[in-house]
N, CA, C and O atoms as a Tripos MOL2 file, in Angstrom:
@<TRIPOS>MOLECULE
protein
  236   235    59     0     0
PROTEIN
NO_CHARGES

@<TRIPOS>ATOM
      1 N           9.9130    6.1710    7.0300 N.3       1 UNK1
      2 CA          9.5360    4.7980    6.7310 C.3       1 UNK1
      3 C           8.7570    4.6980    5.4300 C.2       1 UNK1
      4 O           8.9820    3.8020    4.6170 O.2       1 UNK1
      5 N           7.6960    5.7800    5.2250 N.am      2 UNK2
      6 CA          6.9940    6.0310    3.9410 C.3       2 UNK2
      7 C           7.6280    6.4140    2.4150 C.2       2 UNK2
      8 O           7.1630    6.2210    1.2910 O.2       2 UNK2
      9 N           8.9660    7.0790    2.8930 N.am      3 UNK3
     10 CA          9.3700    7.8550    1.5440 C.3       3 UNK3
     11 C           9.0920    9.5900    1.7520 C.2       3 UNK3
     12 O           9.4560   10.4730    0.9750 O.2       3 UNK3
     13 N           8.7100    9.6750    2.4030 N.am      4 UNK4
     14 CA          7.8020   11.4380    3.0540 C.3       4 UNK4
     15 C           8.3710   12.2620    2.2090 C.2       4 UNK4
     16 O           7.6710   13.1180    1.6690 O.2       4 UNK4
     17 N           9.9010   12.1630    1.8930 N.am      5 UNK5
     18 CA         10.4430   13.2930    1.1660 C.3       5 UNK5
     19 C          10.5870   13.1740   -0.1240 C.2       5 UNK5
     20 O          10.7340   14.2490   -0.7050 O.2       5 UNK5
     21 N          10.5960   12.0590   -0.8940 N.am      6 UNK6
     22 CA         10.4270   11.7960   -2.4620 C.3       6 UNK6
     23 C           8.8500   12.3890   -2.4070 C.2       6 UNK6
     24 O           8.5020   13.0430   -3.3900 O.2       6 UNK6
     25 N           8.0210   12.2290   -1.4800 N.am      7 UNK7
     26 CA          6.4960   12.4460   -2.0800 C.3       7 UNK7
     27 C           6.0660   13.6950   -2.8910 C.2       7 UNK7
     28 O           6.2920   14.7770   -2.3470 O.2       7 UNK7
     29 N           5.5220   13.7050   -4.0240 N.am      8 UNK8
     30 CA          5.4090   14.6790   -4.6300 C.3       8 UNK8
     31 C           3.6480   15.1180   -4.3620 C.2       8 UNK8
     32 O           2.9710   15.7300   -5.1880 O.2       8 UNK8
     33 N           3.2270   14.7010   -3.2020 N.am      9 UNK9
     34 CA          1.7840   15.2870   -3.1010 C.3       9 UNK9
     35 C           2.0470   16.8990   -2.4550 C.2       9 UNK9
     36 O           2.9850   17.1530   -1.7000 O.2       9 UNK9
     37 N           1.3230   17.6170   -2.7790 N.am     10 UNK10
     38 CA          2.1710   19.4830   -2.5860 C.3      10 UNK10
     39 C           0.8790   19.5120   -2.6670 C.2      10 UNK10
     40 O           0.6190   19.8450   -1.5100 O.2      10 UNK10
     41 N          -0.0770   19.4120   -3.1650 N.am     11 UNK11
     42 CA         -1.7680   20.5180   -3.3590 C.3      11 UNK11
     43 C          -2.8930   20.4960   -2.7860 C.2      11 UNK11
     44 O          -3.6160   19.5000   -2.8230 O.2      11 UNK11
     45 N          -3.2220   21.6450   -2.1400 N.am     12 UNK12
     46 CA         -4.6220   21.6550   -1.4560 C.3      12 UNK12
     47 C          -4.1190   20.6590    0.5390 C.2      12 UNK12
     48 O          -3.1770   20.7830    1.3220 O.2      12 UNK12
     49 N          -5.0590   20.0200    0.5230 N.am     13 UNK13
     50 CA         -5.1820   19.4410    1.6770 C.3      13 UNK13
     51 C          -4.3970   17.8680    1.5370 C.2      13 UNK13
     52 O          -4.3620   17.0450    2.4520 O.2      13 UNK13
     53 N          -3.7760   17.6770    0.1310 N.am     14 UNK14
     54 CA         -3.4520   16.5400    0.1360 C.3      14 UNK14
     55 C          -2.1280   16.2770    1.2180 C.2      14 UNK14
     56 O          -2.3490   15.2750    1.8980 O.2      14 UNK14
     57 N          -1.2990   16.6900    1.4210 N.am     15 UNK15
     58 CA         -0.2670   16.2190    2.1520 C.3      15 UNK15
     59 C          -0.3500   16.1180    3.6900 C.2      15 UNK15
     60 O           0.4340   15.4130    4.3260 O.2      15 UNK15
     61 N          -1.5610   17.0220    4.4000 N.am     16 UNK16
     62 CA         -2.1120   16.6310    5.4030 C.3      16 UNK16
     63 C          -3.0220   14.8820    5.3630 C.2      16 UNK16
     64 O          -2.7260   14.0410    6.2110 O.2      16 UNK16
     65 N          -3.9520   14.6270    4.4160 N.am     17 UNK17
     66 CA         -4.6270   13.9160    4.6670 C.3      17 UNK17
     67 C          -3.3270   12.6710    4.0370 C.2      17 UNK17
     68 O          -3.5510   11.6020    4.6050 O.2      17 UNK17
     69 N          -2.3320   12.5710    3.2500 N.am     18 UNK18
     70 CA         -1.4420   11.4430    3.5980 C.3      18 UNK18
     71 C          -0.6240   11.2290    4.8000 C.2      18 UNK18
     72 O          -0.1100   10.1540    5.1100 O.2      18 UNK18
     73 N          -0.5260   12.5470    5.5790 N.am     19 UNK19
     74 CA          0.0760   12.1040    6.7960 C.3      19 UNK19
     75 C          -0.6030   11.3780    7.6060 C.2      19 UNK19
     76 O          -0.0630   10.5770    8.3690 O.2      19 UNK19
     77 N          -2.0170   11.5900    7.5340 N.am     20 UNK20
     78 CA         -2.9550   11.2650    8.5590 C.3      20 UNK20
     79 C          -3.0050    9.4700    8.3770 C.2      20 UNK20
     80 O          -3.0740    8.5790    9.2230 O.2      20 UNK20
     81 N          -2.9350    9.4370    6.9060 N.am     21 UNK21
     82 CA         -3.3540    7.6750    6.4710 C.3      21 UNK21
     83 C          -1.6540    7.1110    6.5330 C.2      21 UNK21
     84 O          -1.4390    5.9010    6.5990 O.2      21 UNK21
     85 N          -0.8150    7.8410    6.5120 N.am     22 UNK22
     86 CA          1.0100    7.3360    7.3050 C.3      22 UNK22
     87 C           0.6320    6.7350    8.9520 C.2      22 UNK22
     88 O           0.7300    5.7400    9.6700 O.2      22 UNK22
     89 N           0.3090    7.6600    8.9320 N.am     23 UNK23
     90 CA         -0.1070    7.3420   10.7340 C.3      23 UNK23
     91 C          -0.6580    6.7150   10.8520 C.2      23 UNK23
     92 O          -0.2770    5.9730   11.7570 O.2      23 UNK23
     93 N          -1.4700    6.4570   10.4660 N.am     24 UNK24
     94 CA         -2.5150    5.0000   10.7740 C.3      24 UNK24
     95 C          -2.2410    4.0290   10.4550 C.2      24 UNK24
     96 O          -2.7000    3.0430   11.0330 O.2      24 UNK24
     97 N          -1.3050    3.9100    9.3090 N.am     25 UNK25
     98 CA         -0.4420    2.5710    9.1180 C.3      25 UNK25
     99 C           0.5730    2.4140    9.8550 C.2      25 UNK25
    100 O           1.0290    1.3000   10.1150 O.2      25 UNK25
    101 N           1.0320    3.4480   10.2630 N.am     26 UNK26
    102 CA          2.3820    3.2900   10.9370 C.3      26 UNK26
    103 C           2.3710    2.6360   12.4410 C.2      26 UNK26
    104 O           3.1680    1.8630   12.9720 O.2      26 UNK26
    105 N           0.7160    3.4680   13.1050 N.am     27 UNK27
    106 CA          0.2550    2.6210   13.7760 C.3      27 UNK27
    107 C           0.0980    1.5370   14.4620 C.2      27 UNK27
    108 O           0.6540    1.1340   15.4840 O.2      27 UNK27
    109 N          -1.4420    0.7140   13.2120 N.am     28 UNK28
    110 CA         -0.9300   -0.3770   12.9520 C.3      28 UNK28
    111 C           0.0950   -1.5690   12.7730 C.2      28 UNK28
    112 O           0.0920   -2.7740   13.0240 O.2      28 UNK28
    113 N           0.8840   -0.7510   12.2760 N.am     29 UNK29
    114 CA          2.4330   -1.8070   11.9420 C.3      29 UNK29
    115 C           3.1150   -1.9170   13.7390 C.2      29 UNK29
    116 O           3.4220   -2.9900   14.2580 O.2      29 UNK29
    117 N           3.1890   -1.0410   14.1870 N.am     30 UNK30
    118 CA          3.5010   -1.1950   15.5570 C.3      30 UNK30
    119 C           2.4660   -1.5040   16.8510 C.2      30 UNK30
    120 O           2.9810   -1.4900   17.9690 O.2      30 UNK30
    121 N           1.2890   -1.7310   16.7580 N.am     31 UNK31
    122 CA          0.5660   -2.4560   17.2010 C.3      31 UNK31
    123 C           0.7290   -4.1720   17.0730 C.2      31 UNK31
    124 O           0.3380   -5.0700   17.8200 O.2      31 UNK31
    125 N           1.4370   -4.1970   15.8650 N.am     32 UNK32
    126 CA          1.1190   -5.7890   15.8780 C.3      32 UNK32
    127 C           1.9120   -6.9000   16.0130 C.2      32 UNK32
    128 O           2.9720   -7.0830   15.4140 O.2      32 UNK32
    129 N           1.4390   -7.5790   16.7350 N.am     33 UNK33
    130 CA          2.9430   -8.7250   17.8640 C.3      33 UNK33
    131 C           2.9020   -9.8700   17.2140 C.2      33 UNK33
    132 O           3.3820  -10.8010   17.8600 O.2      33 UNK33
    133 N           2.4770  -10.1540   16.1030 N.am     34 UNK34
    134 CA          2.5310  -11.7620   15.3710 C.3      34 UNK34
    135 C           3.8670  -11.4170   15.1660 C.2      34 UNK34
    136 O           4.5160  -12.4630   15.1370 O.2      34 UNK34
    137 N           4.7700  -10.1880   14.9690 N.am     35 UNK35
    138 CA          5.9680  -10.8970   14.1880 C.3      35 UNK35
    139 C           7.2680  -10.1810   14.8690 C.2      35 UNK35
    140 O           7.1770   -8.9710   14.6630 O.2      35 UNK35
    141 N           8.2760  -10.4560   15.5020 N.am     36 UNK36
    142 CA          9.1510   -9.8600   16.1990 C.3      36 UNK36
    143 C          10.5740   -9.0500   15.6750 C.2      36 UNK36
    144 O          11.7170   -8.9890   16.1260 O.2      36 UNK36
    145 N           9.9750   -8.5390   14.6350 N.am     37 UNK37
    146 CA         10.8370   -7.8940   13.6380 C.3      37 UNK37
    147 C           9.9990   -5.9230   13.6750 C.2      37 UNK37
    148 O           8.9520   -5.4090   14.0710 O.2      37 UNK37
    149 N          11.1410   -5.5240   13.0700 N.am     38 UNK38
    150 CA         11.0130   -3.6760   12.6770 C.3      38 UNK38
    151 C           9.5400   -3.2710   12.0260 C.2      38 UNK38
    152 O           8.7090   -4.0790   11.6120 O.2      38 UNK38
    153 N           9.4430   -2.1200   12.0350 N.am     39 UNK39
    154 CA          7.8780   -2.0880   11.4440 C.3      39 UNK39
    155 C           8.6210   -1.9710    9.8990 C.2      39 UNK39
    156 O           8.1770   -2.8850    9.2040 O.2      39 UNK39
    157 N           9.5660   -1.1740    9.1800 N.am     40 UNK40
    158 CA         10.4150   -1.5980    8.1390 C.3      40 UNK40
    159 C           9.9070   -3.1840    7.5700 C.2      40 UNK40
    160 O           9.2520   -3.5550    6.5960 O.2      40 UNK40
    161 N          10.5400   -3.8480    8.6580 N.am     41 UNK41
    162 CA         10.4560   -5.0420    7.7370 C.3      41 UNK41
    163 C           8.5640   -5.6530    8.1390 C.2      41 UNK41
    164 O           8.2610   -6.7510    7.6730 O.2      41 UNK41
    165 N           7.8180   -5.1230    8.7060 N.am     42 UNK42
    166 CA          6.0860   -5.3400    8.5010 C.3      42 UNK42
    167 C           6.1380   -4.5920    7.7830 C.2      42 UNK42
    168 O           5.9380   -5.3100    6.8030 O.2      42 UNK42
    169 N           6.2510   -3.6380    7.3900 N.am     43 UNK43
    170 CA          5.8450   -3.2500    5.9400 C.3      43 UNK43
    171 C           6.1140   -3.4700    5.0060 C.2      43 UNK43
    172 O           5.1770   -3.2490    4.2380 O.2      43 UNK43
    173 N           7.0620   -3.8720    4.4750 N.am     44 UNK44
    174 CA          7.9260   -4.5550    3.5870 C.3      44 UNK44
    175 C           6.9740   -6.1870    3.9390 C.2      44 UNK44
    176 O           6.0530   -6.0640    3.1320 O.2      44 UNK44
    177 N           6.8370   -6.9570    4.3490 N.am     45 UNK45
    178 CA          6.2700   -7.7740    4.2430 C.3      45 UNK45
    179 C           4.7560   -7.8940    3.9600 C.2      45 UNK45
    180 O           4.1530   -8.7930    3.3740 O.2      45 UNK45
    181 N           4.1810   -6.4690    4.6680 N.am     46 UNK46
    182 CA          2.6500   -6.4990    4.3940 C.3      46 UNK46
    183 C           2.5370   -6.2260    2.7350 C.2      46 UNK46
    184 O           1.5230   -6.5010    2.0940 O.2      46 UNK46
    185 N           3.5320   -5.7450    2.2590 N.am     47 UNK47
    186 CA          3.4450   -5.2590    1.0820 C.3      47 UNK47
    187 C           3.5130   -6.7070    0.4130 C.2      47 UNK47
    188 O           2.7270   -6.8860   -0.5170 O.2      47 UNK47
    189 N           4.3160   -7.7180    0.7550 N.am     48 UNK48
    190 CA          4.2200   -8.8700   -0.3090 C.3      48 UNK48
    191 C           3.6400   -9.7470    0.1140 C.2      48 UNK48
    192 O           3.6380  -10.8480   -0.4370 O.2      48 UNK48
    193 N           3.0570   -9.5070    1.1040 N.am     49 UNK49
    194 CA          1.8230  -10.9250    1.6860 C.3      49 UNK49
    195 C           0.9130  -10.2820    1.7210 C.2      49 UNK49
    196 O           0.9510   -9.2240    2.3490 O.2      49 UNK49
    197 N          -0.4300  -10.7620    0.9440 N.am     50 UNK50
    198 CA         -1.6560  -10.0660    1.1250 C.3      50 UNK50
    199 C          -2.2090  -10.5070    2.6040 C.2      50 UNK50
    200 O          -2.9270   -9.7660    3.2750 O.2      50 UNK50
    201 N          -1.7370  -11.9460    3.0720 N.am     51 UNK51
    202 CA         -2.8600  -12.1630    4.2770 C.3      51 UNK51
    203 C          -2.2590  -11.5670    5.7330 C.2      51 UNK51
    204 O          -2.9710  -11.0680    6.6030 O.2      51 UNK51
    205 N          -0.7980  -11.7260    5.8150 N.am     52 UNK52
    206 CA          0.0010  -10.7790    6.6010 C.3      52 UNK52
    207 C          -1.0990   -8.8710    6.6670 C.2      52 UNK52
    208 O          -1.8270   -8.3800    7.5300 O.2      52 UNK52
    209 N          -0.7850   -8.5380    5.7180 N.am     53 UNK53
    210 CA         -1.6750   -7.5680    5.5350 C.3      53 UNK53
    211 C          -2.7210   -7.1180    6.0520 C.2      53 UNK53
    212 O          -2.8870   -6.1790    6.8300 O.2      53 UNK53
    213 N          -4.0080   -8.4150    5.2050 N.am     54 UNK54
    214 CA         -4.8860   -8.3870    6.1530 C.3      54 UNK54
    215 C          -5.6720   -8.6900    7.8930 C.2      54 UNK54
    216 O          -6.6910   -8.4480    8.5400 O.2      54 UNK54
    217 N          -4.2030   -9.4480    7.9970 N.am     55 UNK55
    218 CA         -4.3390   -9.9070    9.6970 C.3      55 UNK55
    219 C          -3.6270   -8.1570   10.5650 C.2      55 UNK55
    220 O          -3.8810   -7.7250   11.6890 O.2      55 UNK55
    221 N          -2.8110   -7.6130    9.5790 N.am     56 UNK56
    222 CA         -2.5970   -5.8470   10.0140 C.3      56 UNK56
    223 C          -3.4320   -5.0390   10.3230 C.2      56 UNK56
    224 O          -3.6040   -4.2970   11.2900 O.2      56 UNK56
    225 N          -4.2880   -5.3850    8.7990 N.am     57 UNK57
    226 CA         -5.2830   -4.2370    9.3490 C.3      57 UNK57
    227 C          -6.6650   -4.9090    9.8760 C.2      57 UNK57
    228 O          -7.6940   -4.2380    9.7960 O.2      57 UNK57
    229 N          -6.6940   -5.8460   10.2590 N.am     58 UNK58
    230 CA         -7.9050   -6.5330   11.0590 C.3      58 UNK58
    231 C          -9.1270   -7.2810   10.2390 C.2      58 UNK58
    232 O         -10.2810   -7.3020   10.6670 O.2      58 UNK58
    233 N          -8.8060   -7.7510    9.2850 N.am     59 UNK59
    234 CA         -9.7930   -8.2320    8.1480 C.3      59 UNK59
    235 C          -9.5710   -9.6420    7.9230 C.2      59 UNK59
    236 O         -10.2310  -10.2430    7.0750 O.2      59 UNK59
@<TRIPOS>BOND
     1     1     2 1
     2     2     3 1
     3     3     4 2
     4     3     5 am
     5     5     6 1
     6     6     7 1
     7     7     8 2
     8     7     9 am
     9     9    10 1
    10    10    11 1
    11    11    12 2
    12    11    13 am
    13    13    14 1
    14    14    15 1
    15    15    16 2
    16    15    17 am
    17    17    18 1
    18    18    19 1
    19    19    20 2
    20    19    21 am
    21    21    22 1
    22    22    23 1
    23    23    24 2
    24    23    25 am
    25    25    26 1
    26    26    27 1
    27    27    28 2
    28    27    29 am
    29    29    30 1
    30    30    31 1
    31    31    32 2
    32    31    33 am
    33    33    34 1
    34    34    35 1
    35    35    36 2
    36    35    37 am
    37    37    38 1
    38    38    39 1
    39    39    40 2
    40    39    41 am
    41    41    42 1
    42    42    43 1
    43    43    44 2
    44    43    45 am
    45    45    46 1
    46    46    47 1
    47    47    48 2
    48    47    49 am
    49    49    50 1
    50    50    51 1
    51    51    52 2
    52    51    53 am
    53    53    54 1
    54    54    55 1
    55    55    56 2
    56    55    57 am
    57    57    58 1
    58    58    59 1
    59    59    60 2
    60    59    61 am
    61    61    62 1
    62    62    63 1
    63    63    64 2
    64    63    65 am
    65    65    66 1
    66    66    67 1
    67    67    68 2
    68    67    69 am
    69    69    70 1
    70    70    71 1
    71    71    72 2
    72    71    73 am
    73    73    74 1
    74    74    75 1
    75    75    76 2
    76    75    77 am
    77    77    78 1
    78    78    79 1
    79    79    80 2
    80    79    81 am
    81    81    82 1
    82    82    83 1
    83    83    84 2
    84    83    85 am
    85    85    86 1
    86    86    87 1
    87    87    88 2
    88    87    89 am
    89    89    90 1
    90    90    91 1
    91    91    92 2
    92    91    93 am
    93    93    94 1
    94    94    95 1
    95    95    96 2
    96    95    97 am
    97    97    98 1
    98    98    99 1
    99    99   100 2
   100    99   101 am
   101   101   102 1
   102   102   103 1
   103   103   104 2
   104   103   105 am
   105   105   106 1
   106   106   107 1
   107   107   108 2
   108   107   109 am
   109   109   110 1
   110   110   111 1
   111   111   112 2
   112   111   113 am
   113   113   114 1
   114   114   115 1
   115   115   116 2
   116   115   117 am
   117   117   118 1
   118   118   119 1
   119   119   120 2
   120   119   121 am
   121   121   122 1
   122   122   123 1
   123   123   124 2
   124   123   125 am
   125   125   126 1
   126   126   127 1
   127   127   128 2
   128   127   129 am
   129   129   130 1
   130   130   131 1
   131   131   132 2
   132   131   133 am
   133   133   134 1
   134   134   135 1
   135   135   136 2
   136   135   137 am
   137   137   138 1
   138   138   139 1
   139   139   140 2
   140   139   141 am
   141   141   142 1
   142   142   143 1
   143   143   144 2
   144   143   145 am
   145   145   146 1
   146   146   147 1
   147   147   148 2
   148   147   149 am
   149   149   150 1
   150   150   151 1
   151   151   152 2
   152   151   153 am
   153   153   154 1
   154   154   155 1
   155   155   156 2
   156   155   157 am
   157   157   158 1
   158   158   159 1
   159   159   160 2
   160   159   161 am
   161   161   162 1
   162   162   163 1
   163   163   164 2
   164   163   165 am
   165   165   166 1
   166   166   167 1
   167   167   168 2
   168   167   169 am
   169   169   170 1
   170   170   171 1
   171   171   172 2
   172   171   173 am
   173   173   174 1
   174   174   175 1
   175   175   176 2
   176   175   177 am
   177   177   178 1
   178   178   179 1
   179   179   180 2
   180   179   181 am
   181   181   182 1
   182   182   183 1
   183   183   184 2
   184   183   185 am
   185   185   186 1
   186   186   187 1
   187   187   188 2
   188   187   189 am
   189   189   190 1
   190   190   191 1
   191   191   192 2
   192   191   193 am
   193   193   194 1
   194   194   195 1
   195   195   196 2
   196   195   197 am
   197   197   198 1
   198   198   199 1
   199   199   200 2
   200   199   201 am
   201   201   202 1
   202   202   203 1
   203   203   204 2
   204   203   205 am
   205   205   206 1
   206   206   207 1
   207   207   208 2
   208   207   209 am
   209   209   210 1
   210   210   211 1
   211   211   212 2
   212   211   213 am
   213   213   214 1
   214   214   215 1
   215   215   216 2
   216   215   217 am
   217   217   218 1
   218   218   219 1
   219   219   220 2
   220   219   221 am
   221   221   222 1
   222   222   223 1
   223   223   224 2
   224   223   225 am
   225   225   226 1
   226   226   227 1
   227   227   228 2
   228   227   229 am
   229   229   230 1
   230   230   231 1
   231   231   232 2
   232   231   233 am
   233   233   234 1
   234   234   235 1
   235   235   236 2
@<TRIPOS>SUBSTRUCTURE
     1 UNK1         2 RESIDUE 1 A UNK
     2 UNK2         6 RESIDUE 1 A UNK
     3 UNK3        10 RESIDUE 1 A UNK
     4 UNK4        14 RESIDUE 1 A UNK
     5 UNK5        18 RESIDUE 1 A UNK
     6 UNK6        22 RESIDUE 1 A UNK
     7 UNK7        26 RESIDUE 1 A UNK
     8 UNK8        30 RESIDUE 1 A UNK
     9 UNK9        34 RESIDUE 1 A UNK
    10 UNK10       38 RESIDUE 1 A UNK
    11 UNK11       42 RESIDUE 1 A UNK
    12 UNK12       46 RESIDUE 1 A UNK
    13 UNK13       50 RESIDUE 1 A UNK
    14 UNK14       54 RESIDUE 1 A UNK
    15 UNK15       58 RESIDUE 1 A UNK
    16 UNK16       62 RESIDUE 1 A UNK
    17 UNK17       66 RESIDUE 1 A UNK
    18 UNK18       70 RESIDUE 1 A UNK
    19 UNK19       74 RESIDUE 1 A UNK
    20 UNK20       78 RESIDUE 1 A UNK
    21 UNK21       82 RESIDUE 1 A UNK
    22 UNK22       86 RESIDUE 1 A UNK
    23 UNK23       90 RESIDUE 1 A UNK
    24 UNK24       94 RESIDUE 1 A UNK
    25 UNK25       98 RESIDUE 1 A UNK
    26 UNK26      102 RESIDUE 1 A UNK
    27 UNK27      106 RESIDUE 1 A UNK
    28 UNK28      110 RESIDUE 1 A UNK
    29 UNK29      114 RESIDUE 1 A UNK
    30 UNK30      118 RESIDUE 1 A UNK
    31 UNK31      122 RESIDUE 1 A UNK
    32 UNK32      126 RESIDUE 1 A UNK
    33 UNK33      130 RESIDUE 1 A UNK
    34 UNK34      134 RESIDUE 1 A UNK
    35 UNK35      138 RESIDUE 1 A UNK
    36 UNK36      142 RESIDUE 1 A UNK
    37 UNK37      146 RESIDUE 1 A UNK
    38 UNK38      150 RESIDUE 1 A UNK
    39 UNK39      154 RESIDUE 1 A UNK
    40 UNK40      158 RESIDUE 1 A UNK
    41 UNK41      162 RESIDUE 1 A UNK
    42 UNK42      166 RESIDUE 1 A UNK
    43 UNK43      170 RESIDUE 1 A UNK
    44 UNK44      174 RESIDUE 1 A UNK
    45 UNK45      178 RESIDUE 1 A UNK
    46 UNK46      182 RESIDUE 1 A UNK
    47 UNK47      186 RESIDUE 1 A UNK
    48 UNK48      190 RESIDUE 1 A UNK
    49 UNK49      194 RESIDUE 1 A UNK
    50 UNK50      198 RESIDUE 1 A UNK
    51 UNK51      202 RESIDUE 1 A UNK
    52 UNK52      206 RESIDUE 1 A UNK
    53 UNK53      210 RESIDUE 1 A UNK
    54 UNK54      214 RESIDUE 1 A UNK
    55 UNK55      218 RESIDUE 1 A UNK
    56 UNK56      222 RESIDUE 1 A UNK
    57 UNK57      226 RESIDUE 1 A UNK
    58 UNK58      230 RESIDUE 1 A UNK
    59 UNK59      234 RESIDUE 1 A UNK
């Protein structure tokens, strides 16, 4: 859903700690029942609505 395999993070602890912040969005996106569509298309939408977004991540 992220892109995981284009990602070019490879060094140190980084590709653990983006899985960790994948997951927590990915999460999120499936936690949330305002909209009866794919987490695909919540993300794709959180991405072009800022307030969508912020009603995602609880702000």
């Amino acid at each position: 859903a992220f892109g995981e395999d284009q990602s070019r993070i490879r060094k140190d602890h980084a590709p653990e700690n983006m899985a960790i912040l994948r997951h927590i969005a990915l999460n999120l996106l499936k936690h949330d029942k305002t909209e009866k569509v794919g987490v695909k298309s919540k993300r794709l939408n959180a991405g072009w609505n800022e307030s969508y977004l912020m009603k995602v991540v609880g702000l």
